[in-house]
Each structure stands twice: as C-alpha cells, then as structure tokens.
MIVEXTOR-488146 format. One record per residue (C-alpha): residue number from 1; z, x, y. Coordinates in Angstrom, 2 decimals. Layout:
<atoms>
(NUM,(Z,X,Y))
...
</atoms>
This chain:
<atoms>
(1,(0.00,0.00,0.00))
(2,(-0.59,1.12,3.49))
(3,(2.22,1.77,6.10))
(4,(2.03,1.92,9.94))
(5,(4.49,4.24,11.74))
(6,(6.08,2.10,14.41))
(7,(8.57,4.15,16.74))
(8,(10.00,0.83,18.82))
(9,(12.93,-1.00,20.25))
(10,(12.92,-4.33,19.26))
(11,(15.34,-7.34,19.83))
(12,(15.88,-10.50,17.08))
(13,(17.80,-13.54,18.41))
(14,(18.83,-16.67,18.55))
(15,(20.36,-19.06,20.79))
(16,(23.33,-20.45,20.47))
(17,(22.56,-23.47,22.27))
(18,(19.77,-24.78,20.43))
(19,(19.33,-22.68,17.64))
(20,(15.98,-21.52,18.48))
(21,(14.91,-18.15,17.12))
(22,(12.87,-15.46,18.26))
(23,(11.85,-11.95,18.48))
(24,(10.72,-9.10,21.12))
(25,(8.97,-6.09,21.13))
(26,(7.81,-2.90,22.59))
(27,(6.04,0.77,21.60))
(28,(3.96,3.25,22.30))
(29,(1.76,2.04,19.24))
(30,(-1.21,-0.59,20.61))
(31,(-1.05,-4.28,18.79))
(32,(2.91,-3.85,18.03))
(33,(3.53,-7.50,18.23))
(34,(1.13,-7.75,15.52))
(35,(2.43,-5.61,12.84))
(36,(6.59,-5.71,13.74))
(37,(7.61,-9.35,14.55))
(38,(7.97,-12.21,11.58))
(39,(9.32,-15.47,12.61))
(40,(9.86,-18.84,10.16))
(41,(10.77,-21.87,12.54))
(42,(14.52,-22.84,11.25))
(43,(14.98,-19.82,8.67))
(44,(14.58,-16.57,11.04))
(45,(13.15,-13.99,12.89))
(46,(12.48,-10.30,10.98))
(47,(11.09,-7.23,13.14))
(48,(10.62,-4.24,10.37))
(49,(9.67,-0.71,12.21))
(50,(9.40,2.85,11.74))
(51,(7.40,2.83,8.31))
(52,(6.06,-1.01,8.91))
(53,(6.54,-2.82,5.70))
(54,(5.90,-6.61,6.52))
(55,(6.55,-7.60,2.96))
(56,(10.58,-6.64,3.41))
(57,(10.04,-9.39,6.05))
(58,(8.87,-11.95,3.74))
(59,(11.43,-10.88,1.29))
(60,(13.77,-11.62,4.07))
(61,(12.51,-14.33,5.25))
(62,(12.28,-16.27,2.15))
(63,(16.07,-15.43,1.09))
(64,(16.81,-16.56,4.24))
(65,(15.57,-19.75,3.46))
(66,(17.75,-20.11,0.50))
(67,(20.85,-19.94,2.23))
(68,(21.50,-16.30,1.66))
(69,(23.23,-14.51,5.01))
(70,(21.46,-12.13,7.53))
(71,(23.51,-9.32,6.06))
(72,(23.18,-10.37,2.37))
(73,(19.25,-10.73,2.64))
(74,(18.67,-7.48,4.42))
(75,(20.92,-5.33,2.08))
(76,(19.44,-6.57,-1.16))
(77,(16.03,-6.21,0.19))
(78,(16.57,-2.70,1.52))
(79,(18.08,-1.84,-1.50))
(80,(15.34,-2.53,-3.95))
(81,(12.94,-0.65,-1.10))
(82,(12.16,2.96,-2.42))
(83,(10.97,4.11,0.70))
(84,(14.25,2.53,2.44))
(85,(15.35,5.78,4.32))
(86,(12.33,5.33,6.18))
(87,(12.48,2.03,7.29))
(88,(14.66,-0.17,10.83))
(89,(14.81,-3.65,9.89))
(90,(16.36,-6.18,12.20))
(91,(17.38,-10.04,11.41))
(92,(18.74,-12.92,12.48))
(93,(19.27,-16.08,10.51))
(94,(19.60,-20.12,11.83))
(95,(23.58,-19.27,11.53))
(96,(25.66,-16.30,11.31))
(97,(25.92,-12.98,13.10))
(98,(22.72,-10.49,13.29))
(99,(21.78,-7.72,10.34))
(100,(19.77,-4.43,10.78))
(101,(19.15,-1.48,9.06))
(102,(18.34,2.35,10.12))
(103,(17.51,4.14,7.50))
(104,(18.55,8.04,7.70))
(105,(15.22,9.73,7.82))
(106,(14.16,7.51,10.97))
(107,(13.45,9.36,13.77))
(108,(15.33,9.93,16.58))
(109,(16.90,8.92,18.43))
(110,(17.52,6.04,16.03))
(111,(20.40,3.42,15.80))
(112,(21.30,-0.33,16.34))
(113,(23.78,-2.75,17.15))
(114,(24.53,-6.08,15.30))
(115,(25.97,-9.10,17.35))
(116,(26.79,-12.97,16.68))
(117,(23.62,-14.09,17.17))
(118,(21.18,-10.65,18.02))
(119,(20.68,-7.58,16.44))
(120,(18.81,-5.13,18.31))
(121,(17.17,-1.71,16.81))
(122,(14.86,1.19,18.01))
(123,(13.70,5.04,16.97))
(124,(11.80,7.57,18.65))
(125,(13.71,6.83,21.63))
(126,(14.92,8.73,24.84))
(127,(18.87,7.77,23.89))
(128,(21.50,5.26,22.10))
(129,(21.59,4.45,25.74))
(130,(18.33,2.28,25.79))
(131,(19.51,-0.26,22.50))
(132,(22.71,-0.58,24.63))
(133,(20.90,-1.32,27.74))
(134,(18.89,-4.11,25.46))
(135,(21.85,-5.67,24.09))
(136,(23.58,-6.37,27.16))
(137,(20.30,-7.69,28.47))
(138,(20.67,-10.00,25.92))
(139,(24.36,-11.11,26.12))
(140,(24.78,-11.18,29.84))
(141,(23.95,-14.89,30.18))
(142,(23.90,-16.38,27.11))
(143,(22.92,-20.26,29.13))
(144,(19.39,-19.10,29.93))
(145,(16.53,-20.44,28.33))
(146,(16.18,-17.56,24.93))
(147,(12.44,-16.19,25.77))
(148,(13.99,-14.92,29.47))
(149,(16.83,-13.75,27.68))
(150,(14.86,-11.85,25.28))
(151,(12.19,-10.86,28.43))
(152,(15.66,-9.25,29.78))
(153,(16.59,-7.34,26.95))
(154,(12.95,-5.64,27.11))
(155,(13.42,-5.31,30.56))
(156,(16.52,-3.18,30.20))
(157,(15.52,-0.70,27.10))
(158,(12.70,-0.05,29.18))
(159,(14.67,0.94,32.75))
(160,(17.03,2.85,30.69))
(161,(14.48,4.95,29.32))
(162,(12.44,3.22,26.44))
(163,(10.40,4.83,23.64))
(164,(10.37,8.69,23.97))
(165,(6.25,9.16,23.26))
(166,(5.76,6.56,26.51))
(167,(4.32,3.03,26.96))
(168,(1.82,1.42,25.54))
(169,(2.41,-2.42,24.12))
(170,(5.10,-5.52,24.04))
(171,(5.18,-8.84,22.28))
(172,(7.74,-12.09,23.13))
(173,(8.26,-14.89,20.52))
(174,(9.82,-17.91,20.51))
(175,(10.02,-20.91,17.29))
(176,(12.30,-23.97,17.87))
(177,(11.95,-27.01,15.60))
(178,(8.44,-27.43,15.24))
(179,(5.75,-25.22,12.97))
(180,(4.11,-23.62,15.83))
(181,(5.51,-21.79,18.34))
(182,(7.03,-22.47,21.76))
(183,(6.10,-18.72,22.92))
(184,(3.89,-16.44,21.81))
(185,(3.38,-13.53,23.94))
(186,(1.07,-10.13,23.41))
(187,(0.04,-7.58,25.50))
(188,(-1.35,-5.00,23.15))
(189,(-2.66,-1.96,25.41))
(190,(-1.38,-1.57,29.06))
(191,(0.06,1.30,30.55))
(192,(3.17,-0.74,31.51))
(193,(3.45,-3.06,28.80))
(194,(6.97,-4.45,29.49))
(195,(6.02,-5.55,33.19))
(196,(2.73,-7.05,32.41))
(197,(4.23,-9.05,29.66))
(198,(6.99,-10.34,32.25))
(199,(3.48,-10.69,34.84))
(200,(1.98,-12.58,31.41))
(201,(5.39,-14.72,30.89))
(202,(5.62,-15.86,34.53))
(203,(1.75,-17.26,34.31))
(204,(1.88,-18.57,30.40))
(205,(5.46,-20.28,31.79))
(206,(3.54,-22.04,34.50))
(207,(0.51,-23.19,33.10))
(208,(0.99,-22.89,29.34))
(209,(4.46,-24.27,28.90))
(210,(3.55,-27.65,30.49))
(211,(1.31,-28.12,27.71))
(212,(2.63,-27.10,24.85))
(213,(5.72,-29.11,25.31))
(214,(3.60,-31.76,25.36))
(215,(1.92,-31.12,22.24))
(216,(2.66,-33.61,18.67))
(217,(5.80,-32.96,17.21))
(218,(6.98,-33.79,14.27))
(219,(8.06,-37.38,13.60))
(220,(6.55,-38.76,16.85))
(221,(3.06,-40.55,17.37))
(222,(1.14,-37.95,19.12))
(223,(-0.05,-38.49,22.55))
(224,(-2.64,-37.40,24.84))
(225,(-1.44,-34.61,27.01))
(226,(-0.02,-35.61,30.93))
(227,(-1.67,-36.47,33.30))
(228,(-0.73,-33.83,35.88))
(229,(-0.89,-31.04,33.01))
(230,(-4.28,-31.99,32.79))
(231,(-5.18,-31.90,35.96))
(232,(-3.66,-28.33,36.52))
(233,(-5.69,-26.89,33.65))
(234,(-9.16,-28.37,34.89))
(235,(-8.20,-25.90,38.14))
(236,(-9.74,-22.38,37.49))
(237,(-6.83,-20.21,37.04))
(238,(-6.52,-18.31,40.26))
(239,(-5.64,-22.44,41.68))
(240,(-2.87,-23.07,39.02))
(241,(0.57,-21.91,40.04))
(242,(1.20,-18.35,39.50))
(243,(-2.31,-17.80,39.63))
(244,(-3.96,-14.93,37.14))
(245,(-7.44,-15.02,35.73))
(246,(-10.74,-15.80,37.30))
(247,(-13.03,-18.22,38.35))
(248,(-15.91,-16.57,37.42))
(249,(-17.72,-17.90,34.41))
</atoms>
C-alpha cells in the first residue's frame, strides 16, 4: 500500500453544545484536507498524519460506531498497525474526551494534547508551543459556533509558528445531523493557506451557508430554497456580501 508523508497540525472536535463534529487542517504538503481529515456525521472525526494511513481512520471510525470510546478505538487500532511508530492519529467521538497518538519515530517536533471534547496533534513543527497555541484556540470560547472555533485553533498554531518546512495548504470541516456536511472547506496550494481559508470561510459563510441550511434534511418534506437566498446567488459574486469571485464568464 502506498503512504503519504504528512508533517501537519491538525485539530479534531466537537461541540459540546450540539454535538456536531469536525476536523481542521494545515501543512506544507498541497491537497492536505484531502488525504488527513475523515469525518462520519454522529460517529466522529479521524485526522491520521505523518505516514497517512486513511484505513486506521476507517478502522476508527467504524469502532466508533459500535460504541467503542475515542481512547479504546485508537489504541486497538494503533496497536494492530505495524508501521505504528510512524504514524499521529487524532479522534474524537459523539461523547467522551479526545484520543491521539504520536508515535516515537515521528518527526519533530512532535506531540499532542487530549481534551474533553478536542484532541489536537502536529510533527515537523517549529515547537510544542504551536499544539498549545491550537488548543487554547479551541477552548477559549467554547459558545461559538464549532467551524470558527476550529478556524481559531488554525489561526493560533499558525501565529505561534506552524509547520517547520513553511506553508502551503488548510482544510475546515464541519458534520452535524445530516449525511452531508455543514462545512467543507479546502484550500489546497496558497502561500498563506491558513488566512485564505479564513478569506474562503468569511465568503462560503455568507453566501454558501444560507443555502445549505436550507437544503432537505432528513425527516422533513424538502423545499425549494428561499427566496432571498436565491436571489443573492443569481448576483455574480463580486455583488453578494463578502464579495470574492468574478463576473466574468
């Protein structure tokens, strides 16, 4: 099987509020959204990194969904990984605190912290000072809505000095109840990947949002999308609030 290298920080979550899970993301790696983050709507939210297995995730994920605990999943899944020395695995579950894993031969700096509802992990970084820095990102106000908490927590590994190679992609995801989800973020090559994904967030948050909230959801007779949300998206995209895009064709 082939392995990607991912030297990250990443950030798994969930609020205690509504339950909602979700993940963040960033690297000097292009596409790391793509390859890191695993989210199943009312089971959990998996990033594996450093030598990128995605079936641990699954593994996870599906043990998880049996009722198993964050901690329980991730050490009996690690443990039947050969190749587990190599491997940062974060998770959080739809109850219980936060799991992750650093195995020794990750490289440094490498580390993570485990909280009641987070558990955030990185290697190849500048210093234990930038998982930290993401973690109280997280925690500082645990009433706003989870994506802006998890935006934060990005925000601050990156200010505090982020992954040691540089800057080159993020990713932001959100799941609540439904089988799609609420947020679902890339930027996969900029040279400041955290701040155009914030740039992205504000935009998608604006125009996006609106409509996806009023997509079908489950157990209610879908309905045509509002009024007013229609009318914003027949604007070309430099009229909608917040702007972005074009109007050329």
């Amino acid at each position: 099987m082939n392995e990607i290298e991912t030297n990250t920080y990443s950030i798994v979550g969930r609020c205690g509020r509504n339950g909602e899970l979700g993940a963040a993301v960033a690297s000097a790696v292009p596409a790391v959204g793509a390859i890191c983050l695993y989210l199943r709507p009312r089971v959990g939210a998996v990033s594996t990194q450093s030598w990128v297995n995605p079936y641990l995730a699954s593994a996870i994920l599906d043990r998880l969904a049996a009722g198993e605990a964050a901690e329980t999943a991730l050490s009996e899944v690690v443990g039947e990984d050969p190749a587990a020395e190599v491997r940062q695995v974060g998770v959080i579950g739809r109850d219980g605190p936060g799991a992750a894993w650093t195995g020794a031969d990750c490289t440094s700096w490498c580390g993570h912290i485990e909280g009641a509802d987070f558990a955030v992990q990185g290697n190849m970084l500048t210093g234990a000072s930038v998982v930290e820095a993401m973690a109280r990102g997280f925690t500082t106000d645990p009433n706003l809505p989870l994506e802006e908490r998890l935006m934060r927590a990005l925000e601050a590994a990156q200010a505090s000095g982020g992954d040691k190679r540089g800057r080159q992609s993020a990713a932001l995801m959100v799941y609540g109840n439904e089988d799609y989800a609420r947020v679902d973020l890339r930027v996969d090559e900029h040279e400041d990947p955290v701040n155009e994904l914030r740039r992205v967030f504000l935009v998608a948050n604006a125009q996006l949002a609106p409509f996806v909230a009023g997509m079908p959801r489950k157990g209610t007779e879908a309905k045509p999308a509002p009024d007013d949300v229609i009318d914003m998206l027949l604007q070309s995209p430099p009229d909608r609030p917040c702007g972005g895009g074009s109007r050329k064709p």
